[in-house]
N, C-alpha and C positions, 0 to 999 in steps of 0.2 A: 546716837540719833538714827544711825543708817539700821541698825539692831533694830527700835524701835519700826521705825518704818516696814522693815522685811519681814518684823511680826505682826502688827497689822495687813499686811499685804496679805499675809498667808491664813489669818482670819478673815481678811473679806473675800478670799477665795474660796476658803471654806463654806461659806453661808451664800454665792454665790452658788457653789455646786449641791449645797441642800436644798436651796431653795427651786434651781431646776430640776432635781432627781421629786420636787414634793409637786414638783407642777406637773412633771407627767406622769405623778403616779392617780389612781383613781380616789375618788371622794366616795364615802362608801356613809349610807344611811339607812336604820332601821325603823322601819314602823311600827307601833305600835298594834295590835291584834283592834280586829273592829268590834263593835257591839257588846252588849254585857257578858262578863266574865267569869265562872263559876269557880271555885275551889275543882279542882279533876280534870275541868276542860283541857281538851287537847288544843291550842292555839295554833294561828298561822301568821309569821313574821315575814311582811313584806320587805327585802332587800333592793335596797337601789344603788346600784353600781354607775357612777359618773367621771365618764373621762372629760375630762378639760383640757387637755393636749392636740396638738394637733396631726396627730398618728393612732394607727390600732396600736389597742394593749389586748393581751391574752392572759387570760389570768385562769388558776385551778381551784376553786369553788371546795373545799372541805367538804365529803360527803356526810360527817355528821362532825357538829363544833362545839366541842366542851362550854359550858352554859352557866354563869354563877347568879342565881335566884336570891335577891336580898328580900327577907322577909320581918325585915326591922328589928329585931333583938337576936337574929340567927340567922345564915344561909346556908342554901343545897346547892349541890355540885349536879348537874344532869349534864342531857345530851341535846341538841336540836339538831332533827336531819332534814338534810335537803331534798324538798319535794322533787320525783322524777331524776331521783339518784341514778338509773341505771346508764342514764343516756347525757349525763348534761353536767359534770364537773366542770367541764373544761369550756372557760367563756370568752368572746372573743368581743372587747367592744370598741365601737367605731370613733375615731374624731370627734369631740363634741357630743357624745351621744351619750346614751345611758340605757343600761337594761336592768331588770326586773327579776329577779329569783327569790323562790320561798322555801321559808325552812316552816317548821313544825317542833313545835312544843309541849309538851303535858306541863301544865301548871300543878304544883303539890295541893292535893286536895284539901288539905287543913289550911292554904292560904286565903289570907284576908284582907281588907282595905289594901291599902298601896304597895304595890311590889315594885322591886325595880332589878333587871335582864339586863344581863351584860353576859355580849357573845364573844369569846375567847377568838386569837389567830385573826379576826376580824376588823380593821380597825374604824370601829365605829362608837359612836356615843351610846350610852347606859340608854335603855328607855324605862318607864316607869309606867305606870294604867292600875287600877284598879278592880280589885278582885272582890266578889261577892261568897257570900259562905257557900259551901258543895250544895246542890239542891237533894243531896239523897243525905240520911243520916246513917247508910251504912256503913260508913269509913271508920267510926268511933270502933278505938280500940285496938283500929287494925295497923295505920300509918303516922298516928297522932303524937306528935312531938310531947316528950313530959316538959312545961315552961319554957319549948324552945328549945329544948338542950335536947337532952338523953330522948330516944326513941323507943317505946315500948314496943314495939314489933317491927319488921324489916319487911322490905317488896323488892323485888329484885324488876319491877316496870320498866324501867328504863333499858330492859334485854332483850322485850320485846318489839316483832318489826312486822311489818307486812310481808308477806312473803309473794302469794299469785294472786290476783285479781278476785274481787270480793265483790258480788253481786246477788242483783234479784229479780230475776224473768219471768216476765206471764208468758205462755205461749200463745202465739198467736195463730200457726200453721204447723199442725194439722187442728190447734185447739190447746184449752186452757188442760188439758192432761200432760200436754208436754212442758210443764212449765220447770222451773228450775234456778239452783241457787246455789251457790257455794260459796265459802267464808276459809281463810289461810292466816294462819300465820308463823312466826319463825321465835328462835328464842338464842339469843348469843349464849354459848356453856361458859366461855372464859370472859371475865370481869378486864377490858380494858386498859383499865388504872389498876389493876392487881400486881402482885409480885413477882407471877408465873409469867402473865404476859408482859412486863417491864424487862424480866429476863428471853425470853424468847416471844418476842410478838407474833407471831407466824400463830400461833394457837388462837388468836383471838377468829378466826376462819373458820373454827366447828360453832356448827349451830345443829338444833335441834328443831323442826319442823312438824307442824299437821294442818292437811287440808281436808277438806270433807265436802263434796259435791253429791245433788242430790236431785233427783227427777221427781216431781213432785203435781199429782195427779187432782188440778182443783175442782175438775170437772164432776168428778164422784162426788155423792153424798157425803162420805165419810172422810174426803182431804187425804186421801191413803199415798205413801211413797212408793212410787214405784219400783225402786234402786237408788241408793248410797250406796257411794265411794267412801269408804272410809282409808286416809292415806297417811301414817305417821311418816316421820323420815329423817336420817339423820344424815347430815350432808359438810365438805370442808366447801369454803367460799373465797372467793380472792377477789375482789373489789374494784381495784386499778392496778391494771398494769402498765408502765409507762412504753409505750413503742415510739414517744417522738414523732409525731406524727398531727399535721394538727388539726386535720379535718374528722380523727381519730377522738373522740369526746370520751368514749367512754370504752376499755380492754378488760375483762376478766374473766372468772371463769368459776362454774361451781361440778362438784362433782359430789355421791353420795350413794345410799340406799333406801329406794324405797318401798314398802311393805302396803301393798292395797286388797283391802277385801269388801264385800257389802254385809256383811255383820247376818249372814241368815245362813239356816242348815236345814238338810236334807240337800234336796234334789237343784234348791236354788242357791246352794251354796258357792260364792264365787270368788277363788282367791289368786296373789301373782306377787313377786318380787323381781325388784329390778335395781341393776348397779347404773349410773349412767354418768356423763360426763356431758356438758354442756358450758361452751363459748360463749360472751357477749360481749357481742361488737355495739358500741352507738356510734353513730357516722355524723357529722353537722352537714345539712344538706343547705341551709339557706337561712337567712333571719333565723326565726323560732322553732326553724322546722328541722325534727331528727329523723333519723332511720334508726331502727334496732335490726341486728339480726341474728337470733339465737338459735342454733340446730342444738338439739337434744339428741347424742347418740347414746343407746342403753340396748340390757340383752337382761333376758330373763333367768332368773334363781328360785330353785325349787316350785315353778310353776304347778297349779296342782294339775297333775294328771287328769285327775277323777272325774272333774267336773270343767275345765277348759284349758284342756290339752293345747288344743289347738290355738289359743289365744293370737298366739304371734302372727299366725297367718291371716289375723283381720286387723293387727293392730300395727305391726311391722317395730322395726328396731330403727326409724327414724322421725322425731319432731322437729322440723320445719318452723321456727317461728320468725316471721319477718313483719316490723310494723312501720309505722312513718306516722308521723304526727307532730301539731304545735302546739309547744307546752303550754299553752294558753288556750288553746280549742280542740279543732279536731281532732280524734288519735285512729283510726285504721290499724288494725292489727289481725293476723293472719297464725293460722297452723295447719301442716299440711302433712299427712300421717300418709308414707308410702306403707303398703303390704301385700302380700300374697294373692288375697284376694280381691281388692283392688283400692284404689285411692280415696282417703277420707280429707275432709275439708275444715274447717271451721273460721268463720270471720266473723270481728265485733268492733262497729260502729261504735266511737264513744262522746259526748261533749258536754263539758261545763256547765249548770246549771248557774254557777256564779254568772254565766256572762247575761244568761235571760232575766236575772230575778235581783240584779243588784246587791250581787254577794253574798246575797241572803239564803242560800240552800245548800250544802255541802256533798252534792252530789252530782256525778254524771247520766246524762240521758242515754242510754245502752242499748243499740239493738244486736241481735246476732241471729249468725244463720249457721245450722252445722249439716252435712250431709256425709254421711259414710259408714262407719263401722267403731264398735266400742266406743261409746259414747257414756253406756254405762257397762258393767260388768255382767251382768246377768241378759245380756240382750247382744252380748258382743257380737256376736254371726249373726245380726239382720242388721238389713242398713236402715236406718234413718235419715229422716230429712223433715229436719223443722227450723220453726222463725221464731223470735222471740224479742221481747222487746220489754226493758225494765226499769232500774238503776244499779248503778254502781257506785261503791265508794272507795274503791282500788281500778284502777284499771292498768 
């Protein structure tokens, strides 16, 4: 009997200390993506994180979260990453309260009627919504499952990521000649879930990069570019580092080579290589609101002689980037180019168009202002100074 008794005892302490350990842990919910849904679309998956205890939890946010896609006679394995990755793993929430983070998803374009998402390391319910056929029919052939099963051609989509800020500016000061636009992105070399990176993860770090920015003259008859930046680049990346620290959101660091020229010969031919190494700090400043501060230090490789020798002495061997914003509105962000002959600026205003239009626009309202030196390649020794104002859909 006493046997008995001493084993219940030590069962109902057990389920006493589960049931405290599941009260202060958080209650964690997915929402389903808004509005109709296409085969390709790229989705946005509301997360809501709920404390019910009555203390802060700090918890570390997976910067992207293995994803299993049930597509009713088969499933795909993907990735969903969390929006404003650079600055905001690490979450801190209050007493009774609950916050708000978004991940991002590509849905498989051959999907149809009812899916159902279930986010790995997460622990949250399956959600389900419905998907409508791709609205283009150019996918046939390309990623189309034979019955569900076997795939007749392979994409390797899920490698690529945003890299730098993706926009589109009218100019507004001095005029629609200084208008301007650039588009980035990145591409992971090592496959995650491979056998290379299972044995040494550290490689999943090399990425493969191009950005391309471009001054673009709408004032002319003929829409002529004034200067592209054309910029490949191969670079390692480190994501988190943990420093323990806990106002410390976000530690890594990337470093790499990059190859920039504007694609023209003769006299306006403009070209430069550079190795660089650059820091990122995210800091939690208050509520929603973060700090980034990213210096870029680099030095030049086989600069060409011929045609801009002198490059460094208008561009200098240090980027300055430091911004502040809430991941929900406003973002402020800054670069600040020390050189030789003398200091270049650049600042860009960014905010939500989801919060004016009810979800409904996937874009930020962009202004920017740059003043200094190399801004493009071919004009690098005159300064500039203009305003601009557009959208973005990276910022």
């Amino acid at each position: 009997m006493l046997k008995f008794i001493e084993h219940v005892t030590i069962h109902l302490m057990a389920l006493m200390l589960i049931t405290s350990v599941m009260a202060a842990d958080l209650v964690t919910v997915i929402k389903a993506p808004h509005g109709e849904v296409h085969g390709g679309d790229t989705v946005i998956l509301d997360l809501y994180l709920h404390n019910p205890s009555d203390t802060s939890i700090t918890r570390e946010l997976p910067l992207s979260l293995p994803c299993r896609i049930d597509l009713g006679r088969t499933s795909v394995t993907t990735h969903a990453d969390l929006v404003g990755q650079a600055t905001m793993s690490r979450v801190s929430i209050p007493s009774d309260g609950f916050l708000k983070r978004q991940y991002t998803l590509t849905v498989p374009v051959y999907a149809q009627n009812v899916v159902q998402i279930k986010l790995e390391k997460i622990g949250a319910d399956p959600i389900s919504f419905e998907v409508s056929k791709a609205l283009s029919q150019a996918w046939r052939g390309q990623q189309v499952p034979l019955d569900y099963g076997e795939t007749l051609a392979q994409s390797f989509i899920e490698a690529f990521s945003v890299h730098k800020p993706m926009y589109f500016l009218l100019g507004v000061d001095p005029g629609l000649d200084q208008s301007k636009f650039q588009f980035s992105f990145k591409y992971r070399l090592f496959n995650p879930r491979g056998y290379l990176t299972e044995k040494a993860p550290w490689l999943t770090g090399f990425h493969m990069a191009y950005t391309q920015r471009s001054i673009w003259d709408l004032a002319d008859d003929s829409k002529p570019f004034d200067d592209t930046s054309y910029m490949p680049e191969l670079f390692y990346e480190i994501t988190k580092i943990d420093i323990n620290m806990e106002r410390i959101t976000a530690f890594g660091v990337q470093a790499g080579f990059e190859h920039e020229s504007n694609g023209k010969g003769g006299e306006e031919s403009r070209s430069t290589n550079r190795l660089y190494l650059r820091p990122i700090v995210g800091i939690h400043v208050v509520n929603n609101i973060y700090l980034k501060i990213a210096p870029q230090l680099f030095t030049y490789v086989n600069n060409s002689d011929s045609t801009n020798e002198d490059l460094m002495d208008y561009r200098g061997y240090v980027d300055l980037e430091v911004g502040i914003f809430d991941s929900e509105s406003l973002a402020l962000s800054s670069h600040l180019w020390w050189a030789k002959e003398g200091t270049s600026v650049q600042l860009d205003l960014t905010y939500p168009m989801t919060k004016l239009l009810s979800k409904s626009l996937n874009l930020y309202l962009h202004a920017q202002y740059f003043n200094g030196y190399a801004e493009t390649l071919l004009h690098y020794n005159e300064r500039q100074n203009a305003f601009r104002m557009g959208f973005s859909i990276v910022r």
